[in-house]
Every structure is written in C-alpha cells, then in structure tokens.
KEZA-411728 format. One record per residue (C-alpha): residue number from 1; residue in one letter; z negated, y negated, x negated. Coordinates in nm, 2 decimals, padded with zeros to 4 digits. Example, Ala and Ser with C-alpha at 12.3 -4.5 7.8 and 13.67 -1.06 7.14 Angstrom:
// residues 2
SITE resi resn     zz     yy     xx
SITE    1    A -00.78  00.45 -01.23
SITE    2    S -00.71  00.11 -01.37
//
This chain:
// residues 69
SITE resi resn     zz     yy     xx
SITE    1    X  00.00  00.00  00.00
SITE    2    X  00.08 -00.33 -00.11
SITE    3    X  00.09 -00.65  00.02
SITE    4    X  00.27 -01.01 -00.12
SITE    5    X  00.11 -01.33  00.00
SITE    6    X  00.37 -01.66  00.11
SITE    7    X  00.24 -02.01  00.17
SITE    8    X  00.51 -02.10  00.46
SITE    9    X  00.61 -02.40  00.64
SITE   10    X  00.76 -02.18  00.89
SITE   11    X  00.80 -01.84  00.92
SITE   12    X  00.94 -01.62  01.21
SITE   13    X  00.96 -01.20  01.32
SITE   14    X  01.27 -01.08  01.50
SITE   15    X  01.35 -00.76  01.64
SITE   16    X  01.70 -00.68  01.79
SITE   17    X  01.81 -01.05  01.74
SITE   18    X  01.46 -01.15  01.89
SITE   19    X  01.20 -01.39  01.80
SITE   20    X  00.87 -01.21  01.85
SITE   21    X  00.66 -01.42  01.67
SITE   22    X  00.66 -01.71  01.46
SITE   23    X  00.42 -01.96  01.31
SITE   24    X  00.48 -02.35  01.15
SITE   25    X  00.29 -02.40  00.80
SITE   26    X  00.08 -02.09  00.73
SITE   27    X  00.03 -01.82  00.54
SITE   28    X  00.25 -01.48  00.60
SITE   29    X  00.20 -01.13  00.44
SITE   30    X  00.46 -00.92  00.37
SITE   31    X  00.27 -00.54  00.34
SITE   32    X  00.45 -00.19  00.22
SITE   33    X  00.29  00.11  00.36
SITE   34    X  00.36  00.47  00.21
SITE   35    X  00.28  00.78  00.39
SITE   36    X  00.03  00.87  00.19
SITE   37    X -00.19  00.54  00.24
SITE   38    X -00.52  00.60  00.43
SITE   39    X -00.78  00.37  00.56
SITE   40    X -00.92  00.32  00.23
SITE   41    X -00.63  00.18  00.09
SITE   42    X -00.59 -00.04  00.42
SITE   43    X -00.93 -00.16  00.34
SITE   44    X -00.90 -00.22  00.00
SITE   45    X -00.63 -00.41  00.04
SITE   46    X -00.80 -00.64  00.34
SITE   47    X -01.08 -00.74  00.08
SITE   48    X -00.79 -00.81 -00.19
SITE   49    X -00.62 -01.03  00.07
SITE   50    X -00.97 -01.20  00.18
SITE   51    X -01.07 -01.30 -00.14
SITE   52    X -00.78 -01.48 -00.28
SITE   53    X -00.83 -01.83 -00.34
SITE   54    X -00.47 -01.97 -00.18
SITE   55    X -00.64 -02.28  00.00
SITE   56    X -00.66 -02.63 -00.14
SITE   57    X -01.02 -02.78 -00.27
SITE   58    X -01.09 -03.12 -00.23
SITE   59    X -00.92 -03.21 -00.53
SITE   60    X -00.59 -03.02 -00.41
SITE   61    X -00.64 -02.70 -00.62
SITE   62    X -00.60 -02.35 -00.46
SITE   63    X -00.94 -02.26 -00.52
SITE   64    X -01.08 -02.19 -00.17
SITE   65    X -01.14 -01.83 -00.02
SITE   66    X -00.98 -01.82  00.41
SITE   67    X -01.26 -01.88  00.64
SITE   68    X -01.40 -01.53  00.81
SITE   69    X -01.39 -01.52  01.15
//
C-alpha cells in the first residue's frame, strides 16, 4: 500500500465521463492497494498520512500536522 499526497487548487473524480466528486483547494491522496495489503498496512499508512506536516505555520512553512477530527 502506498499512498502520494497533492496540495490542489482543484481536483475532481469521474467515472464513466462523470463527475462524482470534486473539491476546490485541498489536499488529494492518490493510494495503490495490492492484494496482499491488510488492515495493518491500511493503518500504518493512516498514521503516515496524519502526521505529515503539509500545512502552513504562521510564518508560511509547512510545518503543521491536519487537525483530527
């Protein structure tokens, strides 16, 4: 399992020629799954993915962990 983090200003999800989903500036992941990937690897990767520091300080340096709802 892997997964590749974007900073977007827009990003969208078609299927069949048709917008299912879409978001203005954000953050999109783009995640592989192999057969052989379990729950542990899902969860592994989750706490990867919540720990990266991709949002802006106060001083306008990605050093900020996403907010946990």
């Amino acid at each position: 399992m892997i997964g590749l983090i974007q900073r977007v200003t827009h990003a969208s999800v078609s299927v069949d020629n048709a917008i299912c989903g879409e978001i203005n500036q954000g953050i999109m992941l783009l995640l592989g799954i192999q057969r052989d990937d379990d729950q542990t690897h899902a969860d592994r990767l989750l706490e990867k993915i919540l720990n990266y520091r991709i949002f802006a300080d106060s001083q306008g340096k990605m050093n900020l962990i996403p907010a946990r709802y």
